[in-house]
N, C-alpha and C positions, 0 to 999 in steps of 0.2 A: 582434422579429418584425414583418413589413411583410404588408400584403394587397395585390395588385395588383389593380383593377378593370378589368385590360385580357384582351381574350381570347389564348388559348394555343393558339399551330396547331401543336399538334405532331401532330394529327390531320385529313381531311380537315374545312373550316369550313361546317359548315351551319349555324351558328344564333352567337347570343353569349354567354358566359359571363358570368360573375361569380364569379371564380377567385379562393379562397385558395391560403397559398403554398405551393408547390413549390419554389420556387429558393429556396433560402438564401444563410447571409452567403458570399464568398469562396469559391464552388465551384472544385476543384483543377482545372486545366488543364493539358496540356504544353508549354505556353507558359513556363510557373513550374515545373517540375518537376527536382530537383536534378540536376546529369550525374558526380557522382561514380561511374562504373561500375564503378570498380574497388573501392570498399568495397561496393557493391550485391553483385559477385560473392564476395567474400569471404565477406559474410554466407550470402549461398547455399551456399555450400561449406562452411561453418561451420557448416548446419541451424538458423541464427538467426534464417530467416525463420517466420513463421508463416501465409503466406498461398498457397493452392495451388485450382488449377483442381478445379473439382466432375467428376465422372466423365462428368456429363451432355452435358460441356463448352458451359452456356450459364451459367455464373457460376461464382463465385469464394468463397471461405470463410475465413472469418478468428477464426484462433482466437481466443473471447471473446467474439466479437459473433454472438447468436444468429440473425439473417437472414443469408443470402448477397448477396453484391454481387450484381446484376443486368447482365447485359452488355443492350445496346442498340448496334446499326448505326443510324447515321443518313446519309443519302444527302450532306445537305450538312453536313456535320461534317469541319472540316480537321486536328483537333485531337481528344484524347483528353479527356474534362472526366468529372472524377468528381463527386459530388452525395449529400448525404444528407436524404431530407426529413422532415419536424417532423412531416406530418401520417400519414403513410404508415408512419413510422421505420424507412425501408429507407435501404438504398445503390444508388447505380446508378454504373455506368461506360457515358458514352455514347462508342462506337466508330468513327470515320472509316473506308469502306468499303476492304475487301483488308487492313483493320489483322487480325493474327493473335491468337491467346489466348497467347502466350506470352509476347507485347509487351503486350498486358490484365493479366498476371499480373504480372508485372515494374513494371508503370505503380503499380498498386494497392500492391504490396509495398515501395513506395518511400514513396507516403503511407499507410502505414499507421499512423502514429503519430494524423495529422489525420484517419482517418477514426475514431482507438478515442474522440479529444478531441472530436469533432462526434457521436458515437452519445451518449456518456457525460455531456454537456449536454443528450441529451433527456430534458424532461419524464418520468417513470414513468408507465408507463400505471395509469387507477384500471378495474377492473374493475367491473362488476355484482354484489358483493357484500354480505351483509350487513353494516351496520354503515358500510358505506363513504359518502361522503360525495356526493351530484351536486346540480349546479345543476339546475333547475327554474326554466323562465322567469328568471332572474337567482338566483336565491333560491335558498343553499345546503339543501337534506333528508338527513338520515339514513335510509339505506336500511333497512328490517328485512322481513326475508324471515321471513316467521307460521308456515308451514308447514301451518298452520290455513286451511280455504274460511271465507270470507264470505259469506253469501247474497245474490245481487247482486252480489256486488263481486268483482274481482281485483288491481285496482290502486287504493288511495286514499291519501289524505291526513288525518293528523292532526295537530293542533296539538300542539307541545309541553307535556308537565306543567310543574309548578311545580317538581319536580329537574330533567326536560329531556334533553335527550343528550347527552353534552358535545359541541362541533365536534371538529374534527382537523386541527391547523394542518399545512399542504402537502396535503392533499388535495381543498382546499376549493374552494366554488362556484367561478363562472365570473368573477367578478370580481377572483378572484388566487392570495392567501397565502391564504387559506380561513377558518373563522372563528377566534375565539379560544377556550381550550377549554373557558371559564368559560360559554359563550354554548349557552341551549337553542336547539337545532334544530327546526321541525315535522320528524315522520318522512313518508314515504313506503312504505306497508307494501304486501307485495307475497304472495299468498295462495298456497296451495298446495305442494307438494314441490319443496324447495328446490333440485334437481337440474333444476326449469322455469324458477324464477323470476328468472335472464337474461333467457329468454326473452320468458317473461310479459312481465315491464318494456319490453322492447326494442319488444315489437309494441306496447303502450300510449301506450309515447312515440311511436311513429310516429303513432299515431291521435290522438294530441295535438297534432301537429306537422301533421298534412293539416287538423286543423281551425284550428288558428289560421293558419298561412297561405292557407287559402280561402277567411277569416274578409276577412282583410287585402288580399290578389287582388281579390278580389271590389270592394272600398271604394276601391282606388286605380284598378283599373278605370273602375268606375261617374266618380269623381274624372274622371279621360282622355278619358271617355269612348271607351275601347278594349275589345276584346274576347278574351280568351285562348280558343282552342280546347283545350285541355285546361290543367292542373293535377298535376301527378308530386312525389310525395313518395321519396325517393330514399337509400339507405344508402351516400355516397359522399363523397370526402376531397377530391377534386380541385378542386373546384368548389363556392361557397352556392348558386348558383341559374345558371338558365343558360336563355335561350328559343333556340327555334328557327326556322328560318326560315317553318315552316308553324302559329306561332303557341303552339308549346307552350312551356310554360312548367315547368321541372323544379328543384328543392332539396332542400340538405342538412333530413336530419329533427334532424340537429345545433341547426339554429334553433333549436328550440323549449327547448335550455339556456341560450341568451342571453336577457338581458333583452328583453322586449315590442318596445323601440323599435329593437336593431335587425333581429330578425324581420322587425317593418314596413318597417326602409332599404332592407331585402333584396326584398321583396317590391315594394316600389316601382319597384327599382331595374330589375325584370325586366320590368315590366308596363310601363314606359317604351320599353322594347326593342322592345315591339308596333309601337311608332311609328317610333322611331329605331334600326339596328341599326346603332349606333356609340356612339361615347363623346365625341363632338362639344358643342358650346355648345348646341346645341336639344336633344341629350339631357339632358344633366344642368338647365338650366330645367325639362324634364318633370319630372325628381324631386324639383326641389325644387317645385314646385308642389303637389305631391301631400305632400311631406314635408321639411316648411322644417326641422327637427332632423335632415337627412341628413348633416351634418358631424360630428353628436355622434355618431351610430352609427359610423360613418365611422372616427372614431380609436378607439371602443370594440374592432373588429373587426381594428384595428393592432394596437392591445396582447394581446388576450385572445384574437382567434380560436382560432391555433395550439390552443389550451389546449383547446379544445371537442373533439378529435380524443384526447384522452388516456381521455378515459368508454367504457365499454363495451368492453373488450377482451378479457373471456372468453366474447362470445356463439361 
């Protein structure tokens, strides 16, 4: 998986991004797309496809795969290009304008093979459950939902006993294969009726996630000597961070399960944008000025981003 730190117009461009990905490897095009017609119709008449127009007629359904295809028109689209993304784990069919749904359906039913082999290499999503495993600032916790109030507390942290939790290899923190399952975990306990405690979690990581990147804003700032007019903490796939042209400054609360340093590359990297809204030679000087270990977060967020989008999927 790759991170681009280039912006993405596929909306109108008020401000700069700092975009995780959306494109992946080898998106299908009709450019590459087989012209065997006559085994396509066969199959059709044979009921060997399994791909048909939704009622709504603005997607597509594929038996097996629990989202629908997405159609999308795009105005300058010459071409049909299918796509499925890592962080979103949908499908899209983007449409060349006056293209029909029956030539969409047909497109789709033809790679359906590449689209069940590109869903079926995604990641499993880890929900918000007990027992389940999430990174915390780099550092894998086992979640346990008390069911019990804390006085004070709704979201804390404990060290692990001397038995410990065991890890849960493939679930594990944000740095990969997860831990080993001989390895005590600190927990993360999480208070009250366990039919909340998604939630709970969900808004605490956010609150933990506005304070260390306001922590960070604020130091690489002051560092610039620049000034953010606001600060937005954000529940959103597209994009780590992203300012805009009137100085705002907005990120994923995702950060706050990677490791400390690259929270900070992220946050540098936006607070640079105050000055520079480019990705030009005087930008990137600003960030490393502000943070000379921007090339170690930098490949960290190559390898492991993606991976950040898999926590939290039954809020």
């Amino acid at each position: 998986c790759a991170l681009r730190a280039h912006p993405r117009r596929t909306q109108p461009f008020r401000g700069f991004a700092f975009s995780s990905l959306e494109r992946l490897e080898n998106p299908i095009t009709s450019g590459r797309e087989p012209r065997d017609e006559a085994a396509f119709e066969r199959a059709i008449m044979a009921g060997q496809t399994s791909v048909r127009l939704d009622a709504a007629w603005d997607q597509i359904t594929i038996e097996g795969i629990e989202e629908p295809v997405t159609l999308r028109t795009h105005p300058s689209a010459k071409r049909f290009t299918l796509r499925v993304s890592r962080t979103r784990r949908g499908v899209a069919l983007t449409m060349p304008p006056g293209a029909s749904l029956e030539e969409a359906r047909r497109f789709v039913a033809r790679h359906v093979d590449w689209v069940m082999k590109q869903v079926g290499a995604l990641p499993e999503p880890i929900p918000f459950a007990d027992g389940a495993v999430l990174p915390l600032r780099g550092a894998p916790h086992r979640l346990r939902f008390t069911g019990k109030r804390r006085p004070g507390h709704v979201v804390w942290r404990e060290a692990a006993g001397p038995g410990g939790s065991e890890g849960a290899p493939g679930q594990g923190g944000a740095m990969g294969g997860g831990p080993e399952p001989d390895i005590a975990l600190p927990l993360l306990c999480v208070a009250g009726e366990r039919h909340h405690a998604p939630r709970r979690l969900f808004d605490w990581l956010m609150r933990e996630a506005e304070r260390d990147i306001g922590a960070r804003v604020r130091h690489h700032a002051e560092v610039l000597d620049l000034r953010p007019r606001r600060i937005h903490v954000r529940d959103q796939t597209s994009r780590w961070g992203s300012c805009s042209s009137r100085g705002t400054l907005s990120f994923s609360w995702r950060l706050v399960l990677a490791p400390p340093l690259v929270l900070d590359y992220v946050a540098a990297h936006e607070v640079a944008h105050l000055a520079e809204m480019n990705h030009g030679p005087r930008f990137w000087a600003l960030v490393k000025t502000t943070m000379p270990r921007m090339e170690e977060a930098k490949r960290w967020l190559k390898v492991n981003g993606a991976r950040l989008h898999c926590y939290g999927a039954d809020r």
